[in-house]
C-alpha positions in Angstrom: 0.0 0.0 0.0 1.0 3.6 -0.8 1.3 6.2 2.1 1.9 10.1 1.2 2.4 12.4 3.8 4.9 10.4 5.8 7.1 13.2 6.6 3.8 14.9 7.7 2.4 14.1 11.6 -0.5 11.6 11.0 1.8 9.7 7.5 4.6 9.7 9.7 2.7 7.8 12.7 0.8 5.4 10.5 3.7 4.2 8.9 5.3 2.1 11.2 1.9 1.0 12.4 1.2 -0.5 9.2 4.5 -2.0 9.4 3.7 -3.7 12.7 0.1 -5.3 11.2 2.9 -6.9 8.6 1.8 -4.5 5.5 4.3 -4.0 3.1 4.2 0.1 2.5 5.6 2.2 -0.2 5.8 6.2 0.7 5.6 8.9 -1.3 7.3 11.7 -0.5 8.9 15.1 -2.5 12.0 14.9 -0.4 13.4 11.2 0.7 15.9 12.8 2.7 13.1 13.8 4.9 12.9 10.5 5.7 16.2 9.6 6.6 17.2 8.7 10.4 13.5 7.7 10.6 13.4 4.0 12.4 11.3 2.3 9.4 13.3 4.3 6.3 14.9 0.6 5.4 11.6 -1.0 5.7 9.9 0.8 3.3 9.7 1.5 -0.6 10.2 5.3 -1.0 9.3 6.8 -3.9 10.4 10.5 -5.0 7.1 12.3 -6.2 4.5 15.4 -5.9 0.7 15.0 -5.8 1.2 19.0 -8.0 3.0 17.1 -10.9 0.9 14.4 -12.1 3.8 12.0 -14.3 5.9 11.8 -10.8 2.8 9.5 -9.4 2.4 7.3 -11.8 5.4 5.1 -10.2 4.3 5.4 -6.6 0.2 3.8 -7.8 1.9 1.2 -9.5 1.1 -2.3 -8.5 -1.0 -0.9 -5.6 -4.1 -1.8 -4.2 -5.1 0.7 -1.2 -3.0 4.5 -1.1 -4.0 6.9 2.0 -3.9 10.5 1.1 -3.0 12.4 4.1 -1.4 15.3 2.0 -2.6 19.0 2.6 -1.4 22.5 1.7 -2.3 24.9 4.7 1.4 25.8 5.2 1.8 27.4 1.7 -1.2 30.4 2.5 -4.2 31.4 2.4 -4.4 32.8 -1.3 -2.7 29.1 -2.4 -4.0 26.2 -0.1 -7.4 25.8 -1.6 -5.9 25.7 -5.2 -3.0 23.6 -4.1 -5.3 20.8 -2.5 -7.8 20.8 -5.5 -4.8 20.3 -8.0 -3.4 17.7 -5.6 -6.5 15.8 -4.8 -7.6 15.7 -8.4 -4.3 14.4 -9.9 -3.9 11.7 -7.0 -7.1 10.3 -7.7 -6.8 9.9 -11.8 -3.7 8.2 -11.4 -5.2 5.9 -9.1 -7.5 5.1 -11.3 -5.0 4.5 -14.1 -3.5 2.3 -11.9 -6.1 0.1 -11.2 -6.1 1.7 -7.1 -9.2 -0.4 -5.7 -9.2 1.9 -2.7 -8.2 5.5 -1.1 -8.5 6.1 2.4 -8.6 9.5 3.4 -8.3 11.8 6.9 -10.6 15.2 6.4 -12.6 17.3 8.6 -15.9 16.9 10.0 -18.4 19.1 8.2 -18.9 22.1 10.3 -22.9 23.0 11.1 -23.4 26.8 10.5 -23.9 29.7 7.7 -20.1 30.1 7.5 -17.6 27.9 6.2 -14.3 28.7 6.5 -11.4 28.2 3.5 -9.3 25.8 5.5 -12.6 23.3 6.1 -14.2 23.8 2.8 -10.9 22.6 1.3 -10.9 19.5 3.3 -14.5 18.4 2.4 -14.0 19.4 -1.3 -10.4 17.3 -0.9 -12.8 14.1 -0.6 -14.8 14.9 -3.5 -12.4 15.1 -5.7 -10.9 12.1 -5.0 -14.4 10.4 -5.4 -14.8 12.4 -8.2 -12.0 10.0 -9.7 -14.3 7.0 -9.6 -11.8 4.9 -7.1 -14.0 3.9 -3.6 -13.0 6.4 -0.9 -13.3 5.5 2.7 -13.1 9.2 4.3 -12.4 9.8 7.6 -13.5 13.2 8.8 -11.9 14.4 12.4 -11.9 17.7 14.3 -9.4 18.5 16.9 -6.7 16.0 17.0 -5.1 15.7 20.3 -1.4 14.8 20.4 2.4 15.4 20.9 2.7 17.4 17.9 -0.3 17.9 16.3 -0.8 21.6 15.2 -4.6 21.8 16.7 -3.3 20.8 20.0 -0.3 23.2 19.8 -2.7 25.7 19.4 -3.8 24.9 22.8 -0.7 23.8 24.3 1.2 27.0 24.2 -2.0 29.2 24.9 -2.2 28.1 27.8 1.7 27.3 28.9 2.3 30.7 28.0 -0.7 33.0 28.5 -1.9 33.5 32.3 -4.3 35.6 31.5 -6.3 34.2 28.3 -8.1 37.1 26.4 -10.5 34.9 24.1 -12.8 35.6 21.6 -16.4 34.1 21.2 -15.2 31.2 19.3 -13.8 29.7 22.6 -17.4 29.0 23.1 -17.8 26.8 20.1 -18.3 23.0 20.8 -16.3 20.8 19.3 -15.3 16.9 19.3 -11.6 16.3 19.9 -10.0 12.8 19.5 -6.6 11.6 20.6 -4.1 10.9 17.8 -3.7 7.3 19.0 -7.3 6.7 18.5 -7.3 8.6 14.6 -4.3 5.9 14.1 -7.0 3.0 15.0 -9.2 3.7 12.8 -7.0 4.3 9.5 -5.1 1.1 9.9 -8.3 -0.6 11.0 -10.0 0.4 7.6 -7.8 -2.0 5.3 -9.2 -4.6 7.2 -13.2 -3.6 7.7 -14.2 -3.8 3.9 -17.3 -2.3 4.8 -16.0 1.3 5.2 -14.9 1.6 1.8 -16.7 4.0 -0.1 -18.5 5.3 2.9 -18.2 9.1 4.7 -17.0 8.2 8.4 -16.8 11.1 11.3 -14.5 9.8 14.0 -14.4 11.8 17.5 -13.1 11.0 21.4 -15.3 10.3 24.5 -16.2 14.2 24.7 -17.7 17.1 23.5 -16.1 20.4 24.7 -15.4 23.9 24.4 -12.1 25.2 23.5 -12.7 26.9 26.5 -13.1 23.7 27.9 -10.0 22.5 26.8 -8.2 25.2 27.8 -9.2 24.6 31.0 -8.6 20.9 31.0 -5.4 21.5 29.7 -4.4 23.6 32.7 -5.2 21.6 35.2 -3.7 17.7 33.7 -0.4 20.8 34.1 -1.5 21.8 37.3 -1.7 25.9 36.0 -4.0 28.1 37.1 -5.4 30.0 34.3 -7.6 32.8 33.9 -10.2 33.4 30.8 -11.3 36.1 29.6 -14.1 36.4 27.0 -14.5 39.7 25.1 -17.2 40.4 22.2 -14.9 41.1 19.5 -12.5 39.6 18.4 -11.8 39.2 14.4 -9.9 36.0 13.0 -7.2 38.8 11.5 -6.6 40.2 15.2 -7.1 36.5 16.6 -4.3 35.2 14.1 -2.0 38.3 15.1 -2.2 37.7 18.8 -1.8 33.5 18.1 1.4 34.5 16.2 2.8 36.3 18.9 2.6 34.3 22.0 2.6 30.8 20.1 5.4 29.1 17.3 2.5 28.6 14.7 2.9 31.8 12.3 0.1 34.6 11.2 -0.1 32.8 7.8 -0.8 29.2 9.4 -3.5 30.7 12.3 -5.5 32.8 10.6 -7.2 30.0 8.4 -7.0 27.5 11.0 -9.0 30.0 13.3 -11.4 31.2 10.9 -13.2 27.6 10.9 -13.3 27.6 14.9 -16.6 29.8 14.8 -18.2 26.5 13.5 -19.3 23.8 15.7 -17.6 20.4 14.4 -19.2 17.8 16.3 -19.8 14.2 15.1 -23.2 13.9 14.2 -23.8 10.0 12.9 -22.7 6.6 14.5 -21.3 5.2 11.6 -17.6 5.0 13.2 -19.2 2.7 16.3 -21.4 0.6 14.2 -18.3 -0.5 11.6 -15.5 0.0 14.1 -14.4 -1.3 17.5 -12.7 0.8 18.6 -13.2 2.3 22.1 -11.7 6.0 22.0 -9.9 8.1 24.6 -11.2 10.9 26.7 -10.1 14.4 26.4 -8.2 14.7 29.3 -6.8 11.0 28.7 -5.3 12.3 25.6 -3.7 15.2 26.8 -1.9 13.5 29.5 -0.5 11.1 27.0 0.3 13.9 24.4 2.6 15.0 27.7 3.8 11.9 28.7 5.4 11.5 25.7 6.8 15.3 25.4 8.5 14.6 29.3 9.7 11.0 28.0 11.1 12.2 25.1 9.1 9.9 22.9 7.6 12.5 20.3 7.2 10.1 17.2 6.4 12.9 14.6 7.8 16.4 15.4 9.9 19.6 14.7 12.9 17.5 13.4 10.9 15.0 11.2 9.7 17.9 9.7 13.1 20.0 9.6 14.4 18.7 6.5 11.5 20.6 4.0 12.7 23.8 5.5 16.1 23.2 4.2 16.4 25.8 1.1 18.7 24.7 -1.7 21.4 27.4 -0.6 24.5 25.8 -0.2 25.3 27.9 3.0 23.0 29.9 5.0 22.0 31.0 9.0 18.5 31.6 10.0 16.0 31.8 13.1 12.7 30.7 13.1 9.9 29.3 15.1 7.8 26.2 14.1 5.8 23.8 15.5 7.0 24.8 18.9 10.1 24.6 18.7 13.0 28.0 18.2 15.2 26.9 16.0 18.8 28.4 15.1 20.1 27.0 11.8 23.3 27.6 10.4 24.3 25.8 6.2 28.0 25.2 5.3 30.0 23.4 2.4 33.1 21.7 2.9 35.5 20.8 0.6 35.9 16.7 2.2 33.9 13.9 2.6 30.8 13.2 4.9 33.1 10.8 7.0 35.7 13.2 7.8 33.1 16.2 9.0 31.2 13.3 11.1 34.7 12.5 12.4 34.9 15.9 13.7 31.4 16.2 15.1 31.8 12.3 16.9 34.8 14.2 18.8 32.9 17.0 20.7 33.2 17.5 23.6 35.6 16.5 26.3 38.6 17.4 26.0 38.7 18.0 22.7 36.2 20.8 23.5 33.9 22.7 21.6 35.6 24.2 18.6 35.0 27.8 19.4 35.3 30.0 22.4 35.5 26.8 25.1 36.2 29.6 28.1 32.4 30.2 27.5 31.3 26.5 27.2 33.0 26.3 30.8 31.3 29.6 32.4 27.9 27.8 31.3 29.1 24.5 32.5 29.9 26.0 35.8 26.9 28.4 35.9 25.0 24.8 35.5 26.5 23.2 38.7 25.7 26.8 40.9 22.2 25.7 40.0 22.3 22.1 40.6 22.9 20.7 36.9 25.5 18.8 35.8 28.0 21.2 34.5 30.7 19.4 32.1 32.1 17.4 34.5 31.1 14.3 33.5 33.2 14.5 30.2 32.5 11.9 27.5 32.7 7.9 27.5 35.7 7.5 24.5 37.5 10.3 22.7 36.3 9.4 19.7 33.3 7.3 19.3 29.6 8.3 19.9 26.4 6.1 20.2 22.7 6.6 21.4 22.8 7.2 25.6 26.1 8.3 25.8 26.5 11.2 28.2 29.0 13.8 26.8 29.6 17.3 28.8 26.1 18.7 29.8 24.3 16.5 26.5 23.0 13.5 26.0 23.1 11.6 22.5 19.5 11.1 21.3 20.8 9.7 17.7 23.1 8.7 15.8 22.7 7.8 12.4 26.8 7.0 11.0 28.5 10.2 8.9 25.0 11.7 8.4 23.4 12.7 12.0 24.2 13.7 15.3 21.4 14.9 17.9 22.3 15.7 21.7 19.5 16.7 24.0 20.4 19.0 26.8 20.5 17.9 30.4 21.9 21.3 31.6 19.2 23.6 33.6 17.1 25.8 31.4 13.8 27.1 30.9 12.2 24.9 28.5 13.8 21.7 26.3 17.0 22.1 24.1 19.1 20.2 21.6 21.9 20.8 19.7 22.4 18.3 15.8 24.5 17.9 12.9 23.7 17.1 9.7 26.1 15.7 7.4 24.9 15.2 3.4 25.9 15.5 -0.5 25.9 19.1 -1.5 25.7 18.3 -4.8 28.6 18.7 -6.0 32.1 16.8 -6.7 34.2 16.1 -2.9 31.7 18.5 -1.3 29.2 17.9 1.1 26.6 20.3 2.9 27.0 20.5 7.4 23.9 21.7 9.0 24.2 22.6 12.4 20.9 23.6 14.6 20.2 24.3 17.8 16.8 23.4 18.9 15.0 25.0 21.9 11.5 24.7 23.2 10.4 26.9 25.9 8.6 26.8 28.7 6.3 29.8 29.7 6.8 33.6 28.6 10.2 33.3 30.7 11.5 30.2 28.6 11.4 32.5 25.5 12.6 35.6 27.1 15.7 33.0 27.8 16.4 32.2 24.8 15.9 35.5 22.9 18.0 37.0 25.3 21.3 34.4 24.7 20.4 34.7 21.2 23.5 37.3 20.1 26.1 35.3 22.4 24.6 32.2 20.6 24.9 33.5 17.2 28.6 34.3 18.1 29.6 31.0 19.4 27.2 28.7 17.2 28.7 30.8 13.9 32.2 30.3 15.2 31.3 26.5 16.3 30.7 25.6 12.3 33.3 27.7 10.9 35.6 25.3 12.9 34.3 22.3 12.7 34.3 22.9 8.2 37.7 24.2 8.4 38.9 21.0 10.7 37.6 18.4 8.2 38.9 20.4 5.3 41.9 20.0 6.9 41.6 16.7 7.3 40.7 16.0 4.1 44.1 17.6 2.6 46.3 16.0 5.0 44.3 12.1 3.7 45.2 14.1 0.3 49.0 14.6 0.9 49.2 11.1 2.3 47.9 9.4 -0.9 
């Protein structure tokens, strides 16, 4: 079976799931190095293709009897989503049926009940009807909320209230709405290969509860143990909604203002279809936030900020950029050097130590030190071999979270800050002859108003160190790479 959207949060859940149930699964993907490091990438048949360009799909369908489309194309704007997904929808479905696709399944959205239908949920229904359009049997799964570690709904909520004492809402916080816990939405997609009897049928899939986002909010808070404050006022527009989203969360103006636009609707499930065909028994609201945090605090985020890193990668060969996304501050830095992949992941597998840092170490030591003062763990506790790094080693104040051999590095902080932090290397072809492209980010999410105030505030002795850090470690391996040179 065929799975787009596996670099996305649901594709890149289900994938491994489907593996489990002994499926064999091809993916389709525009990038396949968004998939590298991923646990199942040597399980799997990837296939280099976009739903936009019609000829690219026509070797991902082949020989394939069910394809999930969980592809949409809210990220590229409000003027271009709705275009984007009709395009998208409507190629994906007549090369299904050129290939002789006995089956999509599809994740949408529940049909909203009101006068006003907003562009981000009329894309989703019409999504479905395109794809019927194409004459293959759709089974279409239509959810509201999704509630998980991840998931861009709940991140709405997440940092809201994390970050906002005092919640000044508009009158969609009123709104009812029918949240269900990504765990369950992943039931009921690889349930539907099996239960023949959902295929060509409309099915709306929801938790235990019907809520408010006002309720959520508030259930949300206390599974934290926050005391939080709500405010209502009158007026609010989606414009100065999406402004105020923008500034106190990670998800961007251009991402919130069509996502909140279709929150003055209620979405509630409104037929019994999912219970009569399915047995599935799905989690409360509250259930589903404490696991969404359980696996945030066990570091155990299946589908995140660096599964999705790679599509922000520009072709530039070098470049340095901040951003926020999916709730996560991320500091990126792009060079080229002139040596292999092995010898830059040589240099990176030496951090650390006593080999140090590469640049301004007196400064890695004042942090290490200002760590112990507060009861962290300082650099004292060194690294386990000079040379060699693997998954649980301890080195200085990090902890090695991957390792994928001359390609990735990923160290999660264990020093004291405000929030979670890693730091990871990327080593890969920079397409061209002896040179290959180092990517170096630093990953922070914050905790509260004070986490970011943290981070923003480090920022210009960051860029210093983090700029000099790469310099260093491209000029090492180039040097490396003429001494091998000489040698030979």
């Amino acid at each position: 079976m065929l799975v787009t959207g596996a670099t996305g949060y649901v594709g890149g859940r289900l994938v491994p799931r489907l593996l489990d149930r002994g499926y064999q699964v091809r993916c389709l993907v525009r990038d396949p190095a968004r998939l590298r490091g991923r646990s199942w990438e040597r399980d799997v048949d990837i296939v280099k293709g976009d739903a936009l360009n019609k000829d690219s799909l026509r070797p991902a369908l082949e020989d394939i009897d069910a394809a999930y489309y969980l592809i949409h194309s809210l990220a590229a704007g409000e003027d271009e989503f709705e275009e984007r997904d009709r395009v998208a929808a409507t190629n994906f479905g007549q090369v299904c049926a050129d290939a002789g696709v006995q089956r999509i399944i599809y994740l949408g959205g529940i049909e909203p009940q009101g006068e006003k239908l907003s562009k981000h949920l009329r894309s989703r229904l019409e999504t479905g009807q395109f794809l019927a359009e194409s004459g293959v049997p759709v089974t279409e799964f239509r959810a509201g909320v999704i509630v998980g570690s991840g998931s861009l709904s709940f991140e709405l909520i997440r940092y809201l209230t994390e970050r906002v004492p005092v919640m000044i809402c508009p009158r969609w916080v009123k709104t009812p709405t029918h949240p269900i816990a990504i765990r369950t939405v992943l039931d009921y997609l690889t349930e539907a290969i099996a239960i023949t009897a959902s295929t060509g049928r409309v099915v709306e899939i929801g938790g235990e509860d019907v809520l408010t986002y006002e309720d959520m909010f508030r259930i949300y808070a206390k599974v934290r143990g926050l005391k939080r404050l709500v405010v209502n006022v009158p007026v609010l527009t989606p414009r100065l909604s999406s402004l105020w989203v923008g500034l106190v969360t990670p998800l961007s103006t251009r991402i919130a203002k069509p996502l909140i636009e279709g929150l003055d609707n209620k979405v509630v499930v409104t037929d019994d279809t999912a219970r009569t065909l399915f047995d599935i028994r799905p989690l409360t609201y509250e259930d589903a936030v404490g696991r969404a945090l359980d696996r945030f605090e066990a570091n155990m985020v299946e589908t995140s900020w660096h599964g999705a890193y790679s599509s922000s990668v520009q072709d530039e060969q070098e470049f340095d950029k901040l951003d926020q996304t999916e709730g996560m501050i991320r500091e990126v830095r792009r060079r080229t050097a002139r040596s292999t992949a092995r010898q830059v992941f040589d240099v990176v597998s030496r951090l650390g130590g006593e080999y140090g840092w590469l640049y301004a170490n007196p400064l890695w030591r004042l942090r290490g030190l200002l760590d112990l003062l507060v009861g962290g763990v300082g650099l004292r506790r060194g690294r386990r071999s000079p040379t060699e790094v693997r998954v649980g080693d301890a080195i200085d104040f990090w902890r090695v979270e991957e390792v994928v051999p001359d390609s990735l590095l990923r160290l999660r902080a264990e020093m004291k800050v405000p929030g979670r932090a890693w730091l990871e290397f990327r080593v890969e072809e920079a397409g061209q002859t002896d040179n290959v492209a180092v990517t170096q980010t630093a990953y922070f999410e914050p905790k509260g108003l004070f986490g970011v105030c943290y981070w923003y505030a480090l920022y210009p002795l960051h860029k210093v160190i983090f700029r000099g850090m790469i310099r260093r470690l491209v000029e090492r391996a180039e040097r490396n790479a003429s001494v091998v040179a000489v040698d030979t």
